[in-house]
C-alpha positions as a printed Julia matrix, in Angstrom:
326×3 Matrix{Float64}:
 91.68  -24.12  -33.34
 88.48  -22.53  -34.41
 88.85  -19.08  -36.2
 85.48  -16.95  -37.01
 84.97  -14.98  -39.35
 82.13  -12.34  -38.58
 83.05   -9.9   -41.01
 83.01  -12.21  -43.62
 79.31  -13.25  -42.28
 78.29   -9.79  -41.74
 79.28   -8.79  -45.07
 77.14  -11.51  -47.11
 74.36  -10.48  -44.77
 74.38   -7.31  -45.91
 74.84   -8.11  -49.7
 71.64  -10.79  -49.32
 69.66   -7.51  -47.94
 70.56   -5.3   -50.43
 69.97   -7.73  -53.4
 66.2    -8.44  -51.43
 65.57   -4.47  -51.47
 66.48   -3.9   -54.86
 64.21   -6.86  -56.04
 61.35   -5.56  -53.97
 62.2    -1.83  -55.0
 62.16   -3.73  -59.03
 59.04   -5.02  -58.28
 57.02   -2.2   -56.7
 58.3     0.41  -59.74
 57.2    -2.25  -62.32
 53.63   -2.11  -60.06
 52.99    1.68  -60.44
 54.11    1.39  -64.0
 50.95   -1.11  -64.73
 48.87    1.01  -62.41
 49.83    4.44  -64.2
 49.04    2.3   -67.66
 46.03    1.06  -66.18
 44.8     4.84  -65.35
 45.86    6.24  -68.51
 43.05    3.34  -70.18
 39.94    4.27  -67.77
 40.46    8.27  -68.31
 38.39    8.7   -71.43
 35.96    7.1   -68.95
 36.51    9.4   -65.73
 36.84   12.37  -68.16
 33.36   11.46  -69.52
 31.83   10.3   -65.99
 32.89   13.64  -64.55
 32.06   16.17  -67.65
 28.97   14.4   -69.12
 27.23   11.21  -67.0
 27.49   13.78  -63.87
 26.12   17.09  -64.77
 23.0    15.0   -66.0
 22.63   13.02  -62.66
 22.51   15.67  -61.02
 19.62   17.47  -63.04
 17.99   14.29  -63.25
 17.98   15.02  -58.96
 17.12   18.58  -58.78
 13.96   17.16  -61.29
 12.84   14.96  -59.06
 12.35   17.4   -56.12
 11.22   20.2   -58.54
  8.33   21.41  -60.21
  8.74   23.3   -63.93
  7.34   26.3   -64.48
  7.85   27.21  -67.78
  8.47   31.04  -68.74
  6.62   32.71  -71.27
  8.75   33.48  -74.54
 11.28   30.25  -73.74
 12.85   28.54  -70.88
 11.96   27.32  -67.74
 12.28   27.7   -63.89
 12.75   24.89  -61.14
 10.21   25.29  -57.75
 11.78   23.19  -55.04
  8.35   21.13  -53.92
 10.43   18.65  -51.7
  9.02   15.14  -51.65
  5.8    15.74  -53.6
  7.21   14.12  -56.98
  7.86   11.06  -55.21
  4.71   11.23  -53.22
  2.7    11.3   -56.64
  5.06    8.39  -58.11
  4.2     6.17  -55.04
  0.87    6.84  -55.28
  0.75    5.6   -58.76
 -1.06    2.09  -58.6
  0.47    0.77  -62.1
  3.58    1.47  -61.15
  3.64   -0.13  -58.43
  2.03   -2.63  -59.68
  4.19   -3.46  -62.26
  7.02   -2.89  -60.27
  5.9    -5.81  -57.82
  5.35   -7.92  -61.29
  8.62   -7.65  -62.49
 10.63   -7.88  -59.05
  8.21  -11.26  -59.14
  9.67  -13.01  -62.57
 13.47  -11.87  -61.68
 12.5   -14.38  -58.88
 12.52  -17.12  -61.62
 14.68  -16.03  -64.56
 17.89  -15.06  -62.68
 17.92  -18.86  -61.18
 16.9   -19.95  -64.99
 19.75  -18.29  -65.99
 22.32  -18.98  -64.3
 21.48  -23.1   -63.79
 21.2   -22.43  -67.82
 24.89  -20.58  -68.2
 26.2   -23.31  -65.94
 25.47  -26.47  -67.39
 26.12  -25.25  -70.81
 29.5   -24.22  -69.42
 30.26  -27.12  -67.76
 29.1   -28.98  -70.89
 31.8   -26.61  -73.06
 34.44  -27.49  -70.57
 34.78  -31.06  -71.5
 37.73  -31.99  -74.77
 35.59  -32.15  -77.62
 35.65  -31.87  -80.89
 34.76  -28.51  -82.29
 34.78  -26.87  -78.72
 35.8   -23.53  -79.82
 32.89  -23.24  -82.5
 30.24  -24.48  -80.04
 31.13  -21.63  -77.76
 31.02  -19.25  -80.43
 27.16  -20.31  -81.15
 26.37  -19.96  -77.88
 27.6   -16.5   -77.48
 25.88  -15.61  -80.92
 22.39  -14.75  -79.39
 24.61  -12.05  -77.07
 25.63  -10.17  -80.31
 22.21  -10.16  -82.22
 20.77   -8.99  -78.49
 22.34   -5.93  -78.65
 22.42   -2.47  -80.33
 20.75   -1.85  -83.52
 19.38   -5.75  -83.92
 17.66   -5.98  -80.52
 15.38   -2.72  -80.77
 14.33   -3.48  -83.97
 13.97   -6.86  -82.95
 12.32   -5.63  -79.64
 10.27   -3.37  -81.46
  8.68   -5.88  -84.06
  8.05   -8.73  -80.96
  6.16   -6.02  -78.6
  4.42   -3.91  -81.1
  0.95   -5.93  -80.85
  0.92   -6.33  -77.27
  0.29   -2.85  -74.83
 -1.13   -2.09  -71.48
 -2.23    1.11  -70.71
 -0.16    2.62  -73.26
  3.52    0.59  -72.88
  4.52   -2.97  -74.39
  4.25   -5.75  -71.58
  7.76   -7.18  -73.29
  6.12  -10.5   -74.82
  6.01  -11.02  -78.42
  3.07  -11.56  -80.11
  3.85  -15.72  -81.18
  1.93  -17.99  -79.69
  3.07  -20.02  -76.68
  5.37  -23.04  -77.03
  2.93  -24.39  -74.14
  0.25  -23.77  -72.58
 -0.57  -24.87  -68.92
 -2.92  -27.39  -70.33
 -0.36  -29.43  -72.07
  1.81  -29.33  -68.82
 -1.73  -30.38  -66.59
 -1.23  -33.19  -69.13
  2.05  -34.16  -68.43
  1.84  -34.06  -64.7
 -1.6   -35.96  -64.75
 -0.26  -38.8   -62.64
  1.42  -36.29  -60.33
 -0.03  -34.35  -57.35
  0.56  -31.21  -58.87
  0.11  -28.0   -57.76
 -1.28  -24.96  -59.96
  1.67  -22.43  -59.2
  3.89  -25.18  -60.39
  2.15  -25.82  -63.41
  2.72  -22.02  -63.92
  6.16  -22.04  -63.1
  7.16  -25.04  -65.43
  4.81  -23.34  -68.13
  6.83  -19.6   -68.02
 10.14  -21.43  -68.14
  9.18  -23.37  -70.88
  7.64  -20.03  -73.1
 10.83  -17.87  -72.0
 13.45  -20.55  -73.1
 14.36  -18.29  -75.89
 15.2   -15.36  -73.83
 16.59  -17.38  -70.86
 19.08  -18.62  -73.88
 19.77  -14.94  -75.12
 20.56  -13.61  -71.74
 23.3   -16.44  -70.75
 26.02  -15.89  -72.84
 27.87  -13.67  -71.28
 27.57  -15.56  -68.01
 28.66  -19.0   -69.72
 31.73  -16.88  -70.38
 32.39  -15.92  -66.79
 31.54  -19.65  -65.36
 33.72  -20.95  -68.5
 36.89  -19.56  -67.16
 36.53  -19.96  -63.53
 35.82  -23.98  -64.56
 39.64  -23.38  -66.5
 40.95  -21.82  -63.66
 40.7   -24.98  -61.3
 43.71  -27.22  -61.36
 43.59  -30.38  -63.46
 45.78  -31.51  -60.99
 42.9   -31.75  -58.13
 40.64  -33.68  -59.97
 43.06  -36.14  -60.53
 43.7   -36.21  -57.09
 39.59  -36.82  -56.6
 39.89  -39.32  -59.31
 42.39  -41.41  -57.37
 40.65  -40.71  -53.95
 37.76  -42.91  -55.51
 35.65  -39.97  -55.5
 32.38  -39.88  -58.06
 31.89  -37.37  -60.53
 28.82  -36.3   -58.3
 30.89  -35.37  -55.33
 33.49  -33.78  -57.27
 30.79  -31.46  -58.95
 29.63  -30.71  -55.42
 32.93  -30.73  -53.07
 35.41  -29.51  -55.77
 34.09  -27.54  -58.83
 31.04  -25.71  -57.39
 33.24  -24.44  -54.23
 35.81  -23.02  -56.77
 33.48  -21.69  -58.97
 30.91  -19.85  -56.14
 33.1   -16.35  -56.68
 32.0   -16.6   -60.6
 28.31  -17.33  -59.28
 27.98  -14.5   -57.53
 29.41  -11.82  -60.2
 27.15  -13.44  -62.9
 24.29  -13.44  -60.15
 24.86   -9.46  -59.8
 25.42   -9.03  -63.25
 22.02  -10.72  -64.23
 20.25   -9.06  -61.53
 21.27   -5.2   -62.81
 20.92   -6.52  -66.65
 17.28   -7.48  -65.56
 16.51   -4.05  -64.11
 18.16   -1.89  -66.72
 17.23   -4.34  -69.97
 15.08   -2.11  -72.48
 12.46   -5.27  -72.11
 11.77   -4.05  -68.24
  8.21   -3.28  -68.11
  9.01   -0.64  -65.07
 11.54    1.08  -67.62
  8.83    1.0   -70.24
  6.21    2.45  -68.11
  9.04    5.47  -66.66
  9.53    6.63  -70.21
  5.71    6.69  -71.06
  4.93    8.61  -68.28
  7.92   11.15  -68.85
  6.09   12.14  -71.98
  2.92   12.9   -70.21
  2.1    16.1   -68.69
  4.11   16.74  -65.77
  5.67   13.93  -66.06
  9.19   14.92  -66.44
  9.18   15.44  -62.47
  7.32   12.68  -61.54
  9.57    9.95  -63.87
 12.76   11.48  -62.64
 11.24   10.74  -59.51
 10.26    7.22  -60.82
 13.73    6.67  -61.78
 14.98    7.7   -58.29
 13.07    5.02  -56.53
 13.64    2.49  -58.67
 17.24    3.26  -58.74
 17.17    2.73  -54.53
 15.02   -0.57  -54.8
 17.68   -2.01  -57.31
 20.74   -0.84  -55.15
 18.99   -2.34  -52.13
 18.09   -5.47  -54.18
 21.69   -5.97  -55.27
 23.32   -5.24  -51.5
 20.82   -7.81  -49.54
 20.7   -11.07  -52.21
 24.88  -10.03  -52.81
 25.48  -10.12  -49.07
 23.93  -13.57  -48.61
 25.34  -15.34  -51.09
 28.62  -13.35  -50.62
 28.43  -15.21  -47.83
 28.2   -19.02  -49.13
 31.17  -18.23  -51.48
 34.66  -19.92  -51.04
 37.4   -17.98  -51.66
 40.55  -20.11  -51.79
 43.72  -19.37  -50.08
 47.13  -18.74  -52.13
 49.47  -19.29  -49.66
């Protein structure tokens, strides 16, 4: 005889469903714990964003479609004038100018760069000896590039150099090469002069290329320690060479980290106090009249970064590989 027992079954059903719930219930209170600590940490930030960086954005706006009239005995009154500020600003040859110049060389440092970051990281990835102090060097240039140290290094390195009233952002040292010595080198070569050129501004910016990678050897440095040793073993006993592995394995994984450091060197070139368009803003805020016609400046540049960053971060958003964790 066969006897069944659905209470029984029924019963441990229910008991298996409860004990799921509960661990789900555990899991999403322990979530909005992490997320309430995680808010409490960014609201000095908000607080300041919405007291402080705001108000002053949105001066820096009315500005830009304003004209100042200045009253007699102290203060000042804002005359809407629409689109004129910006019609004077695009009007400006120089800026333009050295707008087109600048979007020009971001062409060929922010490749520099990153190839630089990534071979150095790939290089610190490897068991060594003394792995821990080599990264430390290599970060070093990041610290003496920033605060105090780097305008009065800036300062010192530009103060020779000025067009039309603003530092062009190259020191004053003569060049490691010239294009000469690299006609020299290529002598047996069909060479082309824009190459020459190319070769010969990678070779003269070497120091700042190195400067301006730290941060972004950091980033590529632990996406490389993120990939499991566990699939290159598997290459390894697939026969594969350490060519194709580079290629098929460790530049797939790493393409997320490319494209962060790719945006983050693209806004640090726009915004870095060495920008020859943020130079010539602030010169031309101290002229006359040019409060409205620098905010206005700023305005437009601000677009033609924002559209810079959305177009090159859309296509190579879309070469990135984005592994599944099923």
């Amino acid at each position: 005889m066969r006897f069944h027992l659905p209470s029984l079954k029924k019963g441990n059903g229910k008991s298996k469903k409860a004990g799921s719930v509960k661990e789900r219930n555990r899991i999403a209170s322990l979530d909005k714990k992490k997320a309430r600590a995680g808010w409490l940490f960014v609201l000095p930030f908000i607080l300041g964003f919405l007291l402080i960086y705001i108000p002053i954005v949105w001066q820096s706006i009315q500005l830009s479609f304003s004209h100042i009239n200045y009253i007699q005995g102290g203060g000042y009154d804002l005359q809407n004038v629409m689109f004129e500020n910006y019609k004077n600003a695009l009007q400006d040859p120089e800026f333009l100018n050295i707008l087109w110049a600048g979007m020009k060389s971001m062409i060929l440092e922010i490749p520099a760069i990153l190839f630089f970051s990534l071979f150095v990281a790939i290089l610190l990835n490897q068991k060594m000896i003394g792995r821990a102090a080599f990264r430390a060097i290599f970060f070093i240039p990041v610290i003496l590039a920033t605060g105090l140290i780097s305008s009065i290094d800036y300062s010192q390195g530009n103060a020779a150099q000025n067009v039309s009233g603003i530092s062009t952002g190259s020191s004053s040292s003569p060049s490691i090469v010239t294009a000469s010595d690299i006609e020299s080198l290529f002598s047996n070569m069909i060479v082309g002069t824009q190459l020459v050129n190319i070769v010969k501004d990678f070779a003269n910016n070497i120091f700042d290329i190195v400067n301006r990678s730290g941060v972004q050897m950091l980033i590529f440095l632990a996406g490389l320690q993120g990939i499991s040793p566990s699939v290159y073993e598997s290459c390894e006993m697939e026969g594969a060479s350490a060519w194709e592995t580079f290629w098929k394995i460790t530049l797939p994984m790493i393409s997320p980290m490319i494209l962060v450091n790719f945006v983050y060197t693209l806004i640090d070139s726009f915004t870095a106090e060495s920008n020859k368009v943020m130079q010539y803003i602030k010169v031309v805020f101290q002229q006359v009249g040019g409060p409205e016609k620098s905010s206005a400046m700023s305005w437009f540049y601000f677009l033609v970064v924002i559209l810079t960053v959305a177009v090159f971060g859309a296509i190579i958003g879309r070469l990135v590989f984005y592994q599944r964790r099923d």
